[in-house]
C-alpha positions as CSV (number, residue, x, y, z in Angstrom):
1,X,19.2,-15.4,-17.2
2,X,19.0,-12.2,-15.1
3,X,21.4,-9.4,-14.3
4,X,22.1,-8.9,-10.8
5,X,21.6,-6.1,-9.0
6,X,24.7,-4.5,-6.6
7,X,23.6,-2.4,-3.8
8,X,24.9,-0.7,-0.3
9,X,22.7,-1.5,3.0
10,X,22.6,0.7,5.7
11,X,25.9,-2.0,7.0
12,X,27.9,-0.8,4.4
13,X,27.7,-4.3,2.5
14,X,27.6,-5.0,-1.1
15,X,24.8,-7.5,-2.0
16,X,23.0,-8.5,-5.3
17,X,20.1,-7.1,-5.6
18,X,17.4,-8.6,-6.9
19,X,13.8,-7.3,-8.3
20,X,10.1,-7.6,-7.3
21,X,7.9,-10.0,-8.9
22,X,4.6,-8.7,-10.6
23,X,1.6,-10.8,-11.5
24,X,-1.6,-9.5,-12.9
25,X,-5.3,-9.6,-13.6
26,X,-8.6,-8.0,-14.1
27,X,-11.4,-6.6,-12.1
28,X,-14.9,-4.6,-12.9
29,X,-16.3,-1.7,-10.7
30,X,-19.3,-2.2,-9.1
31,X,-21.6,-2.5,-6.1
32,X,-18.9,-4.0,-3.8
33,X,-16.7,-0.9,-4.2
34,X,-14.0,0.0,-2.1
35,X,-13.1,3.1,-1.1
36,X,-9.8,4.3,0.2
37,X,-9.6,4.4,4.1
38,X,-10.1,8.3,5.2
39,X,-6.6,10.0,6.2
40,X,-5.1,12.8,8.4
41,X,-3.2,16.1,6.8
42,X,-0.5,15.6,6.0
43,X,3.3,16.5,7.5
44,X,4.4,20.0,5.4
45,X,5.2,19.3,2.2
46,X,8.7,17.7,2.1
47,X,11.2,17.2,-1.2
48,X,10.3,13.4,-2.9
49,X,14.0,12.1,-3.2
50,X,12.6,8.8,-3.9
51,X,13.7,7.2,-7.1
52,X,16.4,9.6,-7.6
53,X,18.9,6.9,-8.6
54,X,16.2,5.8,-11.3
55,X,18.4,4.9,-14.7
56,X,16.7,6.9,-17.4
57,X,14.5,8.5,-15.5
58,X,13.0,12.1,-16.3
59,X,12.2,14.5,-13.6
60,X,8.9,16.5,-15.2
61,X,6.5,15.6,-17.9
62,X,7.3,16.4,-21.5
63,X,5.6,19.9,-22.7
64,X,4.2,17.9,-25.5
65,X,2.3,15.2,-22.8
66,X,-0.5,16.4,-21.2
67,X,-1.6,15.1,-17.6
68,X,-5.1,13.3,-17.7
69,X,-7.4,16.2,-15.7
70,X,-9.1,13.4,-14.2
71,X,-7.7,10.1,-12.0
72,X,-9.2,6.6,-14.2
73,X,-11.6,6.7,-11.1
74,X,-12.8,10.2,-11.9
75,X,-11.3,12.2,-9.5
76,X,-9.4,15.1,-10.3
77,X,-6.1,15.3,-8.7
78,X,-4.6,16.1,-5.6
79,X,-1.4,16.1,-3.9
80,X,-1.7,13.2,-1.5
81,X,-0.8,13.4,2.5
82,X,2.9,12.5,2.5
83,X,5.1,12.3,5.5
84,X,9.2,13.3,5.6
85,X,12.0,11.8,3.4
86,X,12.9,8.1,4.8
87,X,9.7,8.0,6.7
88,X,8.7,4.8,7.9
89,X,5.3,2.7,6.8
90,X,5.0,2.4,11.3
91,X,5.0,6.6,11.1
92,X,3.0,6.5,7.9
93,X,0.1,4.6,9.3
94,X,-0.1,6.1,12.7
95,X,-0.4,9.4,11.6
96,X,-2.8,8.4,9.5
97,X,-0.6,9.7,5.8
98,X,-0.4,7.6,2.4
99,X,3.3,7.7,1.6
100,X,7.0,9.8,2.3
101,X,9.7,9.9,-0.3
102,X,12.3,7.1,0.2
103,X,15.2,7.3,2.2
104,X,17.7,10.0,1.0
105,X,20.6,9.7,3.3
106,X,22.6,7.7,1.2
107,X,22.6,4.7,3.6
108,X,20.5,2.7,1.4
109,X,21.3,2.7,-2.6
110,X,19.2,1.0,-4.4
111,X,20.3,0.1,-8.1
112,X,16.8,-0.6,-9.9
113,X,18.6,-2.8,-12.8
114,X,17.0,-6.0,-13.8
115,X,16.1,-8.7,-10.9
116,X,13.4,-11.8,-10.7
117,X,10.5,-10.8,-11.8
118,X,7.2,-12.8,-12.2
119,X,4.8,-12.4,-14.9
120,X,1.0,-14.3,-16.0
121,X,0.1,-14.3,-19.6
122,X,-2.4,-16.3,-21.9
123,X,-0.4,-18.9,-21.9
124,X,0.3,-19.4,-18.6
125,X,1.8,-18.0,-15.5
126,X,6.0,-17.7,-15.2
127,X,6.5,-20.2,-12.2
128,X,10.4,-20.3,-12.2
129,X,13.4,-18.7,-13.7
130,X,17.4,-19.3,-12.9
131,X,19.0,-15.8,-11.2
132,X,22.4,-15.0,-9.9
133,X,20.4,-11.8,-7.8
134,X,20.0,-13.0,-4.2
135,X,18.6,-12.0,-1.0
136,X,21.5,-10.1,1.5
137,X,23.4,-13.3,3.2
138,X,26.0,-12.4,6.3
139,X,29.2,-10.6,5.2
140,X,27.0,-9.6,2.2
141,X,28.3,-12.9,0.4
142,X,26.9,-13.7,-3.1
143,X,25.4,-16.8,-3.4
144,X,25.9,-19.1,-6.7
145,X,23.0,-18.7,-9.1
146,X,20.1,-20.2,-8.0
147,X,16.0,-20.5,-8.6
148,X,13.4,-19.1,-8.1
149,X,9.8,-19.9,-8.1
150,X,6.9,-17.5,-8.4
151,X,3.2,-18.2,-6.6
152,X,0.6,-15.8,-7.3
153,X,-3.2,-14.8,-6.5
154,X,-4.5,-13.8,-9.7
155,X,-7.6,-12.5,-11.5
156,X,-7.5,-12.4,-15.5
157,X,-9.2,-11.1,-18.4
158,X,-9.0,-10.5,-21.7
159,X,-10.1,-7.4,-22.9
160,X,-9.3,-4.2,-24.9
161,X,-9.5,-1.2,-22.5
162,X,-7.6,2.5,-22.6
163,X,-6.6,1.4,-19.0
164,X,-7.7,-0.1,-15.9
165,X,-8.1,0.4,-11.9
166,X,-8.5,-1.1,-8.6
167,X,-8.8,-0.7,-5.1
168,X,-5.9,-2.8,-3.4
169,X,-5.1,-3.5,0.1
170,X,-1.5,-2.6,1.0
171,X,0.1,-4.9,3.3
172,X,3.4,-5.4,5.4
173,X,3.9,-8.9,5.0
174,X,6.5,-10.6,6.5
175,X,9.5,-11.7,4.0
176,X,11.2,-14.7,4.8
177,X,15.2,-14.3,5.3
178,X,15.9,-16.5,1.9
179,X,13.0,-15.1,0.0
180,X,12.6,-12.8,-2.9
181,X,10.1,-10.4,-2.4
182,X,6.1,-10.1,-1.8
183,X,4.0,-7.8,-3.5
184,X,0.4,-6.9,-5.5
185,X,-0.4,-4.7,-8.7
186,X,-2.1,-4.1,-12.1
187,X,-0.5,-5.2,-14.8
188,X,-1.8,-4.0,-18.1
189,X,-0.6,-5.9,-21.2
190,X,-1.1,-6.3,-24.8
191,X,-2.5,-9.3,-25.9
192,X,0.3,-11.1,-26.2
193,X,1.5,-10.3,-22.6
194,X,5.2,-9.3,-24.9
195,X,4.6,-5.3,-23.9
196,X,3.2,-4.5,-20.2
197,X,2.6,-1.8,-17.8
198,X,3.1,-2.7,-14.1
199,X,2.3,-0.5,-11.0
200,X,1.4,-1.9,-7.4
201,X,3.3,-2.1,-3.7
202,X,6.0,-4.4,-3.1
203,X,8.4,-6.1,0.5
204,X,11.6,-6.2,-0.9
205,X,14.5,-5.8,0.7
206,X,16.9,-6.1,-1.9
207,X,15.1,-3.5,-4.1
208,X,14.3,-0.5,-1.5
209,X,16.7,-1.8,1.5
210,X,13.9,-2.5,4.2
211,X,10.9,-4.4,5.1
212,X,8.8,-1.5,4.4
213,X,6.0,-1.4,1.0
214,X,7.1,0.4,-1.1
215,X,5.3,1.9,-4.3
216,X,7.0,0.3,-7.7
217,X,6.7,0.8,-11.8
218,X,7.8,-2.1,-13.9
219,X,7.3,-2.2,-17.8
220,X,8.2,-4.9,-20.3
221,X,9.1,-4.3,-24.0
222,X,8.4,-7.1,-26.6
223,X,8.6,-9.8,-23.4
224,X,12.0,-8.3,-22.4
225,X,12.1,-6.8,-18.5
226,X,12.9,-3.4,-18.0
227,X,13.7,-2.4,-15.1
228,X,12.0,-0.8,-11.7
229,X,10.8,2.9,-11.3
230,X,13.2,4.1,-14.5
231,X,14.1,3.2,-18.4
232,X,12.0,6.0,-19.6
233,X,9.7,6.4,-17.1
234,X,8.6,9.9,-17.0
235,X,8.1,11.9,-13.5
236,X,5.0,13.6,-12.9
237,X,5.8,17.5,-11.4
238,X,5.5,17.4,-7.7
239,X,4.1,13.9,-7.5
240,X,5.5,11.3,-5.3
241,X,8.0,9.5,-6.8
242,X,8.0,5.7,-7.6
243,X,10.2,4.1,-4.2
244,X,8.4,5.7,-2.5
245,X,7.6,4.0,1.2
246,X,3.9,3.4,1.9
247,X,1.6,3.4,4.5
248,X,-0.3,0.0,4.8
249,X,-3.3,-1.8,6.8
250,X,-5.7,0.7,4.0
251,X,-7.1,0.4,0.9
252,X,-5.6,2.3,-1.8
253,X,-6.8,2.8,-5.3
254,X,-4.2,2.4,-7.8
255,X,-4.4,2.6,-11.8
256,X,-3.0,2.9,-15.4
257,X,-4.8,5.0,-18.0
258,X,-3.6,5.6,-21.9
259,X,-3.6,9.4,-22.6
260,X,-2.0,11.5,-25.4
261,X,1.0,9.6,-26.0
262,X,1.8,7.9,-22.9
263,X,0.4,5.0,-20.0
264,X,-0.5,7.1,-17.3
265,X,-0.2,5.6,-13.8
266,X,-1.8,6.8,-10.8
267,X,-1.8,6.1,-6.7
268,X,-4.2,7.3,-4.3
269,X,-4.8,11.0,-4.9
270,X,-2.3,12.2,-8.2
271,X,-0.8,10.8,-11.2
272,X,3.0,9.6,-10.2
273,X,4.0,10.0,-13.9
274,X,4.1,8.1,-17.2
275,X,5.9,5.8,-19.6
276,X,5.7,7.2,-22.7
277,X,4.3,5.1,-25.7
278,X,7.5,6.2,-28.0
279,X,9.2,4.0,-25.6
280,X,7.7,0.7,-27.4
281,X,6.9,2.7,-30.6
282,X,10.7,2.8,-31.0
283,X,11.3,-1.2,-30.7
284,X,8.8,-1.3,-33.9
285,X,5.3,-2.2,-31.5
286,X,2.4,-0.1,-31.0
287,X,0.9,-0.3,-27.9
288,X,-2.0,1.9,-26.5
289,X,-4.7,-0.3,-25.9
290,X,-4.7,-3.2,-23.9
291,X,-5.7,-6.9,-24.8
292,X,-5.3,-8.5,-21.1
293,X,-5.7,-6.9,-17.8
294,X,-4.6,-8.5,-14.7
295,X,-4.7,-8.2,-10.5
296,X,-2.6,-9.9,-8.5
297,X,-0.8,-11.0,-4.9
298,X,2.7,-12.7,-5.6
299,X,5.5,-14.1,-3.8
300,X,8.8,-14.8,-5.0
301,X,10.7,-17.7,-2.9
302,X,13.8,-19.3,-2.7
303,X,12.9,-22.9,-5.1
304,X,15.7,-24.6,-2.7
305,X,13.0,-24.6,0.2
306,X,10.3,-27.3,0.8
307,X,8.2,-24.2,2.6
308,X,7.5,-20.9,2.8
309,X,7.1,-18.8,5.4
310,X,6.6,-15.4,4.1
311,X,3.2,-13.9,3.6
312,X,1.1,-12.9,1.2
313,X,-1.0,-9.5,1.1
314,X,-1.3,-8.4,5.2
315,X,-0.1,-12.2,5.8
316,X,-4.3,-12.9,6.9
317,X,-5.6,-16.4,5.4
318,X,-8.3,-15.2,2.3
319,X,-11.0,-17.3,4.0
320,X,-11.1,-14.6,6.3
321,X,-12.6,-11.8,6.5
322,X,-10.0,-9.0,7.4
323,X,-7.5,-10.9,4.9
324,X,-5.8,-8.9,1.7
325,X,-8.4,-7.9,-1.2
326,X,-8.3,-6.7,-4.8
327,X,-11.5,-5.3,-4.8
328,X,-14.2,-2.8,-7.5
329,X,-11.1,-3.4,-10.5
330,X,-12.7,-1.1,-13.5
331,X,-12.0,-0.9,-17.7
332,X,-11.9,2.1,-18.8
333,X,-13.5,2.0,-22.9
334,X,-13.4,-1.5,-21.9
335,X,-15.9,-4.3,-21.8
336,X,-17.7,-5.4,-18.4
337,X,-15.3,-6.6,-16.2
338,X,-15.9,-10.8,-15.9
339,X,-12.2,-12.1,-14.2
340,X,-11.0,-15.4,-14.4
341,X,-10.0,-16.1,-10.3
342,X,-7.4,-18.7,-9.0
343,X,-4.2,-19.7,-7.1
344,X,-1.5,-21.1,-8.4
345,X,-0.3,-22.4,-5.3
346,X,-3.7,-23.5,-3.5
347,X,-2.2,-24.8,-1.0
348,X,0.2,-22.7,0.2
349,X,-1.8,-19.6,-0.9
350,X,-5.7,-20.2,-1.5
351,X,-7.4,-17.5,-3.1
352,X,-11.4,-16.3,-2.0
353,X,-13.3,-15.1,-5.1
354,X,-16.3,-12.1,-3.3
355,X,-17.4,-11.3,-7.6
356,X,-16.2,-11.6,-10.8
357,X,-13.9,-8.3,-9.7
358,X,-13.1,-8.8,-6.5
359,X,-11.1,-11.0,-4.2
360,X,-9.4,-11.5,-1.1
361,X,-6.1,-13.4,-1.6
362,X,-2.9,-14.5,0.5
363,X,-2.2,-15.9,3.9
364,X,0.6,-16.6,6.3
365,X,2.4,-19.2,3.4
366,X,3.8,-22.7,5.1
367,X,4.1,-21.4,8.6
């Protein structure tokens, strides 16, 4: 069973909080190659107060841990275009930035302690799970504990990389009222799928206290969820901080690299920080290369519903052309990238495979 998760809304009400789902899956670069959508400057450079109620989280990099000089896509870094604390994804996109630090006023606290949380391994993806953490209900009420079930768009693959990257459409999906949360990411894993590096953009409301995307860590230690955006997760100096809200209706590259001592993870422009391999090394395990790489769209709904009718990736059918995509995912030391592509809820979400790296996924769910 999960922990629930106490927050304060901008009402004043306590709620349980619950977390965002991740799924995962693999991808090759290639000739179908995405590139992130062009952007204006960016607003003057305002403090990143998002994630600053992290647990266990460290502001700057340790002076032992060097930064990777250059992004998993070969880039080197650069600040990305950021607009002013608590920022809206709305102002984001129309003035064409990537992402502002999260809202620092104090009337939204998010407590990033364990929630729901999907996950896909070799044996099979996690379709359900009992939680006491539900979405906010009038008066703030806490519901009895309940399920939830998970539905994903997934590409898989087994292979042993140093990391992995992907261009990823960021969406603003509509979250149904009794509904978990929506997201897509990367999650890196060992082969076991017990120790796992998550990084992506998640709608949940519970978590960052709108219905905004919002950029999100997650990692797993020997099959046991930590918990979002902290529990050792290392800051990057000046980079924008994990909570952060994001821009959406682009392509964004996003990606996790192992690099002296630590899983790098980067978004758009810079590297947002690290979780450090000590982390795992400390549990007994030792994990720096991976053994199963995965891309995914997911959904977390409420299991005591017939439908859903909250979206998946920009909330556009995949048969379409303008729909959600994982597109150009790349190993890095890693075989060629050959993904295993499917729904696990075909009907509700159907999946649209473009290569074996690249798909578009998600749709409108039951309504």
């Amino acid at each position: 069973m999960l922990k629930s998760r106490r927050g304060l809304l901008a009402a004043g009400l306590a709620i349980a909080v619950v977390g965002a789902i991740g799924v995962a899956s693999t991808v090759n670069a290639g000739a179908d190659q995405i590139e992130s959508a062009p952007e204006a400057s960016a607003s003057a450079g305002a403090p990143d107060a998002a994630g600053a109620d992290a647990p266990n989280a460290t502001d700057a990099p340790s002076p032992t841990v060097k930064e990777p000089p250059k992004l998993p896509w070969g880039d080197r870094p650069k600040t990305l275009k950021r607009g002013k604390p608590g920022a809206s994804s709305n102002s984001l996109k129309a003035q064409g930035l990537s992402a502002a630090p999260a809202d620092a006023s104090g009337s939204v606290i998010p407590v990033p302690e364990e929630g729901p949380k999907g996950r896909i391994t070799k044996s099979g993806p996690l379709r359900s799970e009992m939680t006491d953490a539900v979405p906010p209900k009038p008066l703030g009420l806490k519901a009895a504990e309940s399920k939830v079930n998970y539905m994903y768009n997934v590409g898989s693959q087994s292979a042993d990389t140093a990391g992995v990257y992907s261009n990823i459409t960021i969406g603003k999906p509509e979250l149904d009222r009794d509904d978990y949360h929506t997201l897509a990411e990367i999650a890196l894993q060992s082969a076991d799928g017990k120790q796992i590096v998550e990084v992506g953009w998640t709608v949940d409301r519970l978590v960052n206290g709108d219905d905004d995307p919002h950029l999100f860590v997650f990692h797993w230690i020997n099959g046991e969820a930590q918990c979002y955006n902290g529990c050792g997760w290392v800051q990057a100096d000046g980079a924008i901080k994990p909570g952060a809200t994001l821009t959406y209706g682009v392509t964004k590259k996003f990606g996790i690299q192992y690099y002296d001592k630590g899983w790098w993870v980067a978004y758009d422009t810079e590297w947002i920080g690290y979780f450090p391999e000590e982390i795992w090394n400390k549990q007994g395990v030792k994990f720096n290369r991976s053994g199963l790489v995965q891309v995914f769209g997911e959904v977390a709904a409420a299991a005591s519903k017939t439908a859903t009718c909250t979206d998946m990736g920009n909330g556009t059918l995949s048969s379409k052309e303008n729909a959600a995509r994982v597109s150009s995912v790349s190993f890095i030391e890693g075989p060629t990238v050959d993904m295993f592509i499917r729904s696990t809820a075909e009907k509700t979400y159907p999946i649209a495979p473009i290569s074996a790296r690249s798909f578009r996924y998600g749709g409108p769910g039951d309504c």
